[in-house]
Each structure stands twice: as C-alpha cells, then as structure tokens.
N, C-alpha and C positions, 0 to 999 in steps of 0.2 A: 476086187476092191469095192468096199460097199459106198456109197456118197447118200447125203440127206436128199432128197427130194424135195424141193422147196420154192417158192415164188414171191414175188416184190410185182404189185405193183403200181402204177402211173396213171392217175387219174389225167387224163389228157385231154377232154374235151372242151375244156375254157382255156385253154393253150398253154404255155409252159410252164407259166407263173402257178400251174395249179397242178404239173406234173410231181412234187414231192413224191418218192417210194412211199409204202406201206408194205411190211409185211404183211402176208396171206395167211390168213387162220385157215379158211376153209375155202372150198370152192362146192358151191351147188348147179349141179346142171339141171335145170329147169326143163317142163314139156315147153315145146315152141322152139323159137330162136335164143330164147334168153338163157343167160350164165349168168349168178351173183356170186360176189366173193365177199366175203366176209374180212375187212381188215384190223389191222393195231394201226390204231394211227398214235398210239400214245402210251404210258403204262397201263392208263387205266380207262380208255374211252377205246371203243370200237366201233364200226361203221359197215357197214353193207353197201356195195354198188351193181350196179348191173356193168357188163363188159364193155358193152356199147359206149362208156364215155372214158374206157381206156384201156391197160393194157399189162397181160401179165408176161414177167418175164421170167425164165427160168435159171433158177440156179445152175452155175457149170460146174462144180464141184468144186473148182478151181479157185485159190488165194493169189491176190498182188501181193510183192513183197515189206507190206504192213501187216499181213495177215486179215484184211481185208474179200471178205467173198466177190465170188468177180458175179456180174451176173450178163444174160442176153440184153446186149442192148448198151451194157455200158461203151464209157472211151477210156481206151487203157493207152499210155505209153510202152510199146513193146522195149525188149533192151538191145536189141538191133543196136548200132552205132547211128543211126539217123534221129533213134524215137519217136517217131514218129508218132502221131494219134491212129487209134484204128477202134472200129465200131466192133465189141462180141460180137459173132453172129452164128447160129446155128445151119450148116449148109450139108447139102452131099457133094462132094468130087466124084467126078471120076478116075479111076486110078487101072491103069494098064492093064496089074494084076490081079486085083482083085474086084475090078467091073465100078467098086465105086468106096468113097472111103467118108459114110457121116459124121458129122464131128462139131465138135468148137473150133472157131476158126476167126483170125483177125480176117477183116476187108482187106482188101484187096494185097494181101500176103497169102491167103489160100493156094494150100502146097508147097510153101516154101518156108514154115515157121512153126516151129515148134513153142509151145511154150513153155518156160523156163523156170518160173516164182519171182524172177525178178522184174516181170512186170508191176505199174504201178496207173489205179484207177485212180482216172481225173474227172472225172465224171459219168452222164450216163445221155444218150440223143434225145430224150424229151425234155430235161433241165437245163441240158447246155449244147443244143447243136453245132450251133458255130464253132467246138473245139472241133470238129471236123477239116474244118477250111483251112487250107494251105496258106 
C-alpha cells in the first residue's frame, strides 16, 4: 500500500495562539544545526522558517471519519465506547513475537487499539492541549 508522504507544520514558539498548521512545501536541511521549511500558509503567500521555533508533524496515512488526514500530534476521539481523546503518536512496542511493533498509535491505548476510520479529529496538542485533560 503506497501512502503520500507529507508534513503540517506548527509554528510554536510564541505559544499557542501562533501554533496554526501550514502545510510543508519543502524541507531544506542546512550545514549546521539548522532545518528551514518552506510553507503555504495560504493560497498564495508562503513563508520559510527555521525548525527551532516549531515543529513538523507527519502525516499517518490515516483518515477520521470526515475524511480528514489524521496527522502526529493531533487529538482524535477514538470510537472505543468511552471516546475518549488521545494524542497520535508515533512509538515502537514491544511485541513478544516479533521483538517490537513501530507504528501509529493512540496515548495511552498502545497495544490495545486498532484503528478503525471511525475516529474523529478534534484537534491537534499545540492549538488545543487542554483537550487532553480528563
């Protein structure tokens, strides 16, 4: 199965108010420490940043069911009977048979959750952390 390879993201370094995504045109890795991305922040205006004041997330291939791209980092309501919120996150398990199992995976359901399409994103942890909170 072939998926886009793709990144969104999160200017975060004046805090949240100034996390809005951008789609990633491009990503240049510089000599040094530095990475600049290239973004859309609009149809027709784009902008360049360096990584240092935020943060790229990557596409999981994966649709809510709006048909919505899910990505690292968002809050999704799983369709579990609790719904709970849970943060994407990219991890490795370990896994008995197979030493270890990397993947997309909700918080704190790792191993236990498959996902289904009938998840639904409510946001993403640098625009709206607090959907986290019980």
């Amino acid at each position: 199965m072939n998926r886009e390879i793709k990144f969104r993201y999160h200017w975060t370094k004046n805090g949240p108010q100034y996390a809005a995504p951008y789609m990633v045109l491009s990503i240049y890795w510089l000599d040094g420490p530095e990475t600049e991305v290239l973004v859309r922040k609009s149809k027709h205006e784009t902008e360049e940043f360096t990584l240092d004041g935020g943060v790229l997330c990557q596409f999981t291939g994966l649709y809510d069911k709006r048909g919505k791209e899910i990505y690292e980092g968002d809050i999704v309501r799983c369709s579990s009977s609790n719904r709970c919120p849970h943060e994407v996150i990219w991890t490795d398990i370990p896994n008995e048979n197979l030493g270890s199992a990397p993947g997309w995976y909700l918080s704190d359901l790792m191993g236990g959750y498959s996902f289904t399409g009938m998840e639904e994103v409510i946001g993403n942890i640098y625009e709206h952390p607090e959907l986290l909170k019980p």
